[in-house]
C-alpha positions as CSV (number, residue, x, y, z in Angstrom):
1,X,105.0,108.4,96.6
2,X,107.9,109.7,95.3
3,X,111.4,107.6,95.1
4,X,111.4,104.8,96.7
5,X,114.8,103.5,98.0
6,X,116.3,100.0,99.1
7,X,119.1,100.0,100.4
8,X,120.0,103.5,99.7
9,X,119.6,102.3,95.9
10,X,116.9,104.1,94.6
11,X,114.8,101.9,92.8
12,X,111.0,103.4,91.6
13,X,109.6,106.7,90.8
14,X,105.8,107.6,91.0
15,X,104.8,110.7,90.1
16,X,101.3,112.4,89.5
17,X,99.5,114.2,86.6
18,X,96.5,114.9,87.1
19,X,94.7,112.0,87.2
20,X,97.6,109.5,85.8
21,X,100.6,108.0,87.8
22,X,103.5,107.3,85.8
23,X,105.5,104.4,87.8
24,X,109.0,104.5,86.5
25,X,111.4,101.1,87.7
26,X,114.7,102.9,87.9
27,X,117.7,100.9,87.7
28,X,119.0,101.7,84.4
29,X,122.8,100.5,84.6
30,X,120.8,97.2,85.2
31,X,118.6,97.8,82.4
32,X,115.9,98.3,84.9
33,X,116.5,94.4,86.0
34,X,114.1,93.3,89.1
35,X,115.8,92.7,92.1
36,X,113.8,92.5,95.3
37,X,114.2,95.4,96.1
38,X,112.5,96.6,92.7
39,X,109.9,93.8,92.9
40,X,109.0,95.1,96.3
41,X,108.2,98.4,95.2
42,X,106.1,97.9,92.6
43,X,104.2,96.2,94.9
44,X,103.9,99.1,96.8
45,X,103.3,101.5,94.0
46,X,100.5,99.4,92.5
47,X,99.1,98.9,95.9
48,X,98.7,103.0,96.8
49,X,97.2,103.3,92.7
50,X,94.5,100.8,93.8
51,X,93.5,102.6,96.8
52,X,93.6,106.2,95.4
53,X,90.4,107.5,93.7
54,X,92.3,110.0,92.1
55,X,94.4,108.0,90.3
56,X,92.7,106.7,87.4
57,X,94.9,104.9,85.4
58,X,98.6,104.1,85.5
59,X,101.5,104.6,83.1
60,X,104.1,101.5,83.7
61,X,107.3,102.9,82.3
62,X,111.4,102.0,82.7
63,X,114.4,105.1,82.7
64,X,117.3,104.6,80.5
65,X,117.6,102.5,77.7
66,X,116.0,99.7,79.3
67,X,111.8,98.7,80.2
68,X,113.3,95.7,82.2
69,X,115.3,93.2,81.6
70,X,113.8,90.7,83.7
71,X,115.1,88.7,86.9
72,X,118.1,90.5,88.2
73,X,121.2,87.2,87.7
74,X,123.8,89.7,89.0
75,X,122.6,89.9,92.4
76,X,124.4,89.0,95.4
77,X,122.4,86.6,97.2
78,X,120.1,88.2,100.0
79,X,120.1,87.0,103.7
80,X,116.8,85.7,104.6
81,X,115.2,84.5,107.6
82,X,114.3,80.7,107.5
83,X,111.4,80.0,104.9
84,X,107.7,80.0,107.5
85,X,105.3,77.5,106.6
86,X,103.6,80.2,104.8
87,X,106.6,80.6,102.6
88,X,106.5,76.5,101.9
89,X,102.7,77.1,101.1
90,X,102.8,79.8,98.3
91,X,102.8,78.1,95.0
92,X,102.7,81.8,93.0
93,X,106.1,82.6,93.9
94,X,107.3,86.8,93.6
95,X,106.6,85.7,89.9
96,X,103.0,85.1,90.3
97,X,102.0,88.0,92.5
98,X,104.4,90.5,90.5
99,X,102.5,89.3,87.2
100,X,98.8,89.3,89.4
101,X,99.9,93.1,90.8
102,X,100.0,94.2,87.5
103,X,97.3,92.7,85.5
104,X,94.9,92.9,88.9
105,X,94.9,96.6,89.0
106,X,91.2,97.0,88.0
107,X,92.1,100.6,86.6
108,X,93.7,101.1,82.8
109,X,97.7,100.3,82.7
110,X,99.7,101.0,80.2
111,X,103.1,100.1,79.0
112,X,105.3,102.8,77.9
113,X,108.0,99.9,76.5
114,X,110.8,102.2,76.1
115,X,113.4,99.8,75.9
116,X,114.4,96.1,75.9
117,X,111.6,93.6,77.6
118,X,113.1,90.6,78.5
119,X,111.5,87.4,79.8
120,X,110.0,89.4,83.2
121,X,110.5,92.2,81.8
122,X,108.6,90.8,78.9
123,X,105.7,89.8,80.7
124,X,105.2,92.8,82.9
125,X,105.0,95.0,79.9
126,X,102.4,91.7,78.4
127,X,100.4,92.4,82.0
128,X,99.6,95.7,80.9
129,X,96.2,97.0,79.4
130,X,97.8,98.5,76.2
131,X,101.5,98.6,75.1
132,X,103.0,101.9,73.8
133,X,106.6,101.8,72.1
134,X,109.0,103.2,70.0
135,X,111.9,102.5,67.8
136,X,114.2,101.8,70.8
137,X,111.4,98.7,72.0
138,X,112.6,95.2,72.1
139,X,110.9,92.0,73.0
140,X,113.2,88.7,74.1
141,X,110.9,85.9,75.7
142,X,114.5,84.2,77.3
143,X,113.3,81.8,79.2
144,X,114.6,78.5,77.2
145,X,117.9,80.3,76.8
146,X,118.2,80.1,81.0
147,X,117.1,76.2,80.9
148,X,113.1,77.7,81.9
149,X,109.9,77.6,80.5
150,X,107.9,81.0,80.5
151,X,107.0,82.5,84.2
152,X,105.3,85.8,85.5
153,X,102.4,85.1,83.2
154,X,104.2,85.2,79.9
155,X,102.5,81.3,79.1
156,X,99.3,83.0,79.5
157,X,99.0,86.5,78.3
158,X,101.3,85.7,75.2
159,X,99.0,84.1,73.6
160,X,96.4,85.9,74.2
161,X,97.5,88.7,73.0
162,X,99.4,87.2,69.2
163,X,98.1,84.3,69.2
164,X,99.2,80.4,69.6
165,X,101.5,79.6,67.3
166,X,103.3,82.6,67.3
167,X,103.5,82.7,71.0
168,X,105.4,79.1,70.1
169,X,108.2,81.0,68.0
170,X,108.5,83.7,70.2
171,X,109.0,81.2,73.4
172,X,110.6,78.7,71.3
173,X,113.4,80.2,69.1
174,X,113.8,83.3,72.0
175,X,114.7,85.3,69.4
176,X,114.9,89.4,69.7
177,X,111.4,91.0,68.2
178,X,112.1,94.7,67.1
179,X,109.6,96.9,67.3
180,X,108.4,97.0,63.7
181,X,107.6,93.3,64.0
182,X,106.1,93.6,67.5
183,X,103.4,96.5,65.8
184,X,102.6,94.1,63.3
185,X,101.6,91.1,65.4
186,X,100.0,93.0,68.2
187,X,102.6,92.9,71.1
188,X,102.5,96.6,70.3
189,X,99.2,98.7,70.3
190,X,101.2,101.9,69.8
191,X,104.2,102.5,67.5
192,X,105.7,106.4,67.8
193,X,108.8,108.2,68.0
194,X,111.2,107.5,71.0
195,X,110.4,111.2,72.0
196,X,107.0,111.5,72.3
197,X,107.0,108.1,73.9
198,X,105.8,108.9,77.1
199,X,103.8,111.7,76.4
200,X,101.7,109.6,74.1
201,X,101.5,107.5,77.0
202,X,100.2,110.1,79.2
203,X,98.0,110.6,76.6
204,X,96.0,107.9,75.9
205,X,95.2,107.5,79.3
206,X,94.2,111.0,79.8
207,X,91.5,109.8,76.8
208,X,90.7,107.1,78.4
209,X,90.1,109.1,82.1
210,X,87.9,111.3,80.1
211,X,85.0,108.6,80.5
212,X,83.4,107.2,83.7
213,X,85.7,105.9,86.0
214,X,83.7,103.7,87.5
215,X,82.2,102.4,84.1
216,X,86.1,102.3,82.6
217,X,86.8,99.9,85.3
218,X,84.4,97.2,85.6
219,X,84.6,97.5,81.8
220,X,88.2,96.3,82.5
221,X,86.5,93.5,84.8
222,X,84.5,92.3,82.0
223,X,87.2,92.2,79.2
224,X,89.4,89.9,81.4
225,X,86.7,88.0,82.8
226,X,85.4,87.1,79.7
227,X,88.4,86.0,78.1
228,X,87.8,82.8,80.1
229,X,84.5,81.6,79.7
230,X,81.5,80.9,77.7
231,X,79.1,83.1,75.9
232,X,76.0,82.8,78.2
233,X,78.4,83.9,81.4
234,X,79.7,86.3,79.6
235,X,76.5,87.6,79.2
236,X,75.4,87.8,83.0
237,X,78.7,88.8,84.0
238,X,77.8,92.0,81.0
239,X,74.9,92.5,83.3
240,X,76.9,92.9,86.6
241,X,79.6,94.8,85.5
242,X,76.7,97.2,84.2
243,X,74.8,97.6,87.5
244,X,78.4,97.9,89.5
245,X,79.0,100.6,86.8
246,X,75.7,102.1,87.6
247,X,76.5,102.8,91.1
248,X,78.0,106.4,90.1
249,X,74.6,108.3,90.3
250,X,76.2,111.1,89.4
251,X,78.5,110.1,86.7
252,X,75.2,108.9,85.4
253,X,73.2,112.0,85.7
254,X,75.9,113.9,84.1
255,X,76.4,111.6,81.0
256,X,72.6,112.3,80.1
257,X,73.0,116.4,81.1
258,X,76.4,116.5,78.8
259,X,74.3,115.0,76.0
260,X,71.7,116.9,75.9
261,X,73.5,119.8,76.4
262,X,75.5,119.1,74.0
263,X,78.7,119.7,76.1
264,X,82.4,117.7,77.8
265,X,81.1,116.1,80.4
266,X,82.8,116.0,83.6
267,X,82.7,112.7,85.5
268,X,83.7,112.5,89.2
269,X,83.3,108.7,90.2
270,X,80.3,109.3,92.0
């Protein structure tokens, strides 16, 4: 994919290794802050790293000293056409699909948080799989600050991910989280020097595209599904995600071979 521009501003990069994109939002005098043209093209990116076998997982990832700093304020106003009546319909908002895009990719994402996260900003990196950061990361929920309760997910991946009440203080007070604090409660998985961020990164999901990609991503179906539902529907929805996973006859075959044998496997998705 490559850069992608708007408006001769270049905005995203997407590169490939191997089997891992690294999406990179690149607008770091803005501290990597969505406008639509950025919003726009992580739609796009996400998009081609659904439809590309090859790709099995995604780094999510901002250049400079920001991850993103949420909604762009700065922003001269964009000309639009007048609002369709599909436009009056959508109750999700670039908010709702942004934070959807992100946590829908049914393939492993992780959040190379290499900067400041601000309320957007904040919950992209809180859509992702896994969080990586460093020394430099920095959480800000913002949103009371701006006269706002919590959008782009943040009221419902917060607290799933530290819990109620501190989701409460976060939201509430809006106070800056450094990245100590953010290892110790869970809004970080990872905690390693600014250096070696994104190559840890890289990393882990070159560990995690070691396995079955098939079985790594309805496993990624059944985590999320049953987050929100009760133990018996968990346990069918166990079942399904099994027999989908089964579908790789090969990746299958080659498990057994590679254990008996006593050898890496090698799994191709089929």
């Amino acid at each position: 994919m490559g850069t992608v521009q708007h408006k001769e501003e270049p905005v995203l990069d997407m590169s490939k290794t191997d089997d891992v994109a690294v999406i990179t939002m690149s607008r770091p005098e803005k501290l990597n802050a969505l406008n639509a043209g950025l919003r726009d093209a992580i739609f796009d990116a996400f998009a081609e790293a659904k439809a590309d076998d090859a790709i099995r997982a995604v780094v999510l990832t901002g250049e400079g000293r920001g991850f993103c700093s949420g909604a762009d304020l700065t922003a001269a106003p964009e000309e639009a056409p007048p609002p369709s009546q599909s436009d009056h319909m959508d109750d999700l908002g670039w908010v709702g699909r942004l934070a959807l895009t992100v946590y829908g990719l049914d393939k492993p994402v992780i959040g190379a948080v290499n900067g400041i996260a601000v309320g957007a900003g904040m919950s992209l990196a809180l859509a992702c799989d896994v969080r990586v950061g460093s020394g430099m990361t920095r959480f800000k929920t913002v949103f009371v600050e701006r006269n706002l309760s919590p959008d782009t997910g943040m009221s419902f991946f917060l607290p799933r991910i530290v819990g109620y009440s501190r989701a409460a203080d976060l939201v509430y007070t809006s106070r800056m989280v450094d990245a100590d604090e953010a290892y110790r409660i869970g809004l970080l998985d990872r905690l390693v020097d600014h250096d070696d961020l994104l190559d840890t990164a890289i990393d882990l999901a070159r560990q995690m595209n070691a396995w079955p990609p098939l079985a790594v991503r309805m496993s990624k179906r059944a985590l999320q599904h049953n987050q929100e539902c009760e133990l018996e529907e968990a346990l069918r929805y166990e079942l399904v995600a099994i027999s989908h996973a089964g579908r790789a006859v090969n990746d299958r075959k080659e498990s057994l071979a590679a254990f008996r044998e006593k050898r890496t496997p090698r799994f191709t998705g089929t």
